[in-house]
C-alpha positions in Angstrom: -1.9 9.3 12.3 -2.5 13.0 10.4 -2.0 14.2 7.4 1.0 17.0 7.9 4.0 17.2 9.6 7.0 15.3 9.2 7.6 11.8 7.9 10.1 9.0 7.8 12.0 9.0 4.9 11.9 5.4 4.0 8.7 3.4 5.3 7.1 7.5 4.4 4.6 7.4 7.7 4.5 9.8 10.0 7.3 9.8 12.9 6.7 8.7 16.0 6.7 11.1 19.1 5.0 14.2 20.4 8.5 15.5 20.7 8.9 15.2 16.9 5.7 16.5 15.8 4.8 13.0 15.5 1.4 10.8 14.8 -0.9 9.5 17.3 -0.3 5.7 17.1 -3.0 3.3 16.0 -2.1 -0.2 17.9 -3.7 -3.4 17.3 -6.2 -2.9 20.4 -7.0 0.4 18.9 -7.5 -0.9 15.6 -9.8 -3.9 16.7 -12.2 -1.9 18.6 -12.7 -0.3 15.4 -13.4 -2.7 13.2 -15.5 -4.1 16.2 -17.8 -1.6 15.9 -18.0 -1.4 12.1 -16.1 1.5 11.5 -13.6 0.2 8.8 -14.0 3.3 6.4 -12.7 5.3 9.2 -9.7 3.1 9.7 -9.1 3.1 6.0 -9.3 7.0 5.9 -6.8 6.9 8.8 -4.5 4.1 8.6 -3.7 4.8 5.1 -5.0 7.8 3.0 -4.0 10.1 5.7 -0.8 8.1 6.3 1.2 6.7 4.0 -0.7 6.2 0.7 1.0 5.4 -3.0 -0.6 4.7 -6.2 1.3 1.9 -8.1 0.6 -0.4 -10.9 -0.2 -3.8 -10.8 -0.5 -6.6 -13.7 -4.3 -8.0 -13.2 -2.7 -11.2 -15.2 0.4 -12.3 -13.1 -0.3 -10.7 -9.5 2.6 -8.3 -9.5 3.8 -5.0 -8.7 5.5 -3.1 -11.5 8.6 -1.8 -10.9 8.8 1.8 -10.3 11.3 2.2 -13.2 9.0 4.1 -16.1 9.4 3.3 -19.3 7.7 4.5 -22.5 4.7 2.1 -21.7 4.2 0.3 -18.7 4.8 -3.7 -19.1 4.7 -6.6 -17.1 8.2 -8.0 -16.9 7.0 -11.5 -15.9 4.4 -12.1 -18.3 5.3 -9.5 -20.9 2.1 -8.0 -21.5 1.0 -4.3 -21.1 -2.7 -4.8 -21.4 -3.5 -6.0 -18.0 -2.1 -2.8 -16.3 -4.2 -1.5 -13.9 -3.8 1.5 -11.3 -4.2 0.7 -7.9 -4.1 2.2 -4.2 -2.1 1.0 -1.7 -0.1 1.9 1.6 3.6 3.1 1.0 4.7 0.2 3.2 3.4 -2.7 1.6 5.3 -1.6 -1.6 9.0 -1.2 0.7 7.7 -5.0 2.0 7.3 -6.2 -1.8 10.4 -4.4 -2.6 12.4 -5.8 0.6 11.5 -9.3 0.1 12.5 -9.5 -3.9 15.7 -8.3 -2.7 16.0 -11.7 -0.4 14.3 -13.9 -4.1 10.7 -13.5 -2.4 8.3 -13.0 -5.0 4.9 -11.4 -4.1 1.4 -12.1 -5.6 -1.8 -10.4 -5.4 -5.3 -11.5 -5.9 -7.0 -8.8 -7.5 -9.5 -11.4 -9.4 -11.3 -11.6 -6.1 -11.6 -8.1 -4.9 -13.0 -7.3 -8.2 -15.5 -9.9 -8.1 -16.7 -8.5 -4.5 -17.0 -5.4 -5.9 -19.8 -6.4 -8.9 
């Protein structure tokens, strides 16, 4: 985890390896002795701003991520509507998963009713 050097072209995180100039991994141990001890803005910084972050559209109305295809004005090609757009963060890698599964006829939803509500 760092924020230079090189990166894998398609998941865009850093490579693995000290040979290659690579991250320090961040396992699962790691990562819940962390959170353990309350420190989740530090694994937020780490796991993904420093890593691998995108921003990316997402329809508020429907759950889903627009494609990365830009048009004149962005529009929600599931429930046709452009005015619940809204910009958000997330790691590179959950877009590749969203994108990999609609390949296979998975469709993806998000919750972003929820979050917002937490956030008031």
């Amino acid at each position: 985890v760092r924020t230079t050097g090189p990166v894998d072209a398609l998941t865009n995180q850093p490579v693995k390896g000290r040979r290659r100039e690579g991250g320090i991994r961040v396992g699962e141990m790691e990562r819940d002795a962390l959170l353990g001890h309350g420190v989740a803005g530090i694994l937020l910084d780490r796991l993904m701003h420093c890593s691998d972050e995108t921003k990316t559209f997402m329809c508020s109305n429907c759950g889903s991520l627009l494609s990365l295809i830009r048009t004149k004005d962005f529009l929600c090609h599931y429930c046709l509507k452009s005015d619940c757009i809204q910009r958000v963060t997330i790691p590179y890698v959950l877009q590749y998963l969203v994108s990999e599964l609609a390949s296979v006829d998975i469709k993806c939803v998000f919750d972003t009713e929820s979050v917002s509500k937490q956030l008031l």
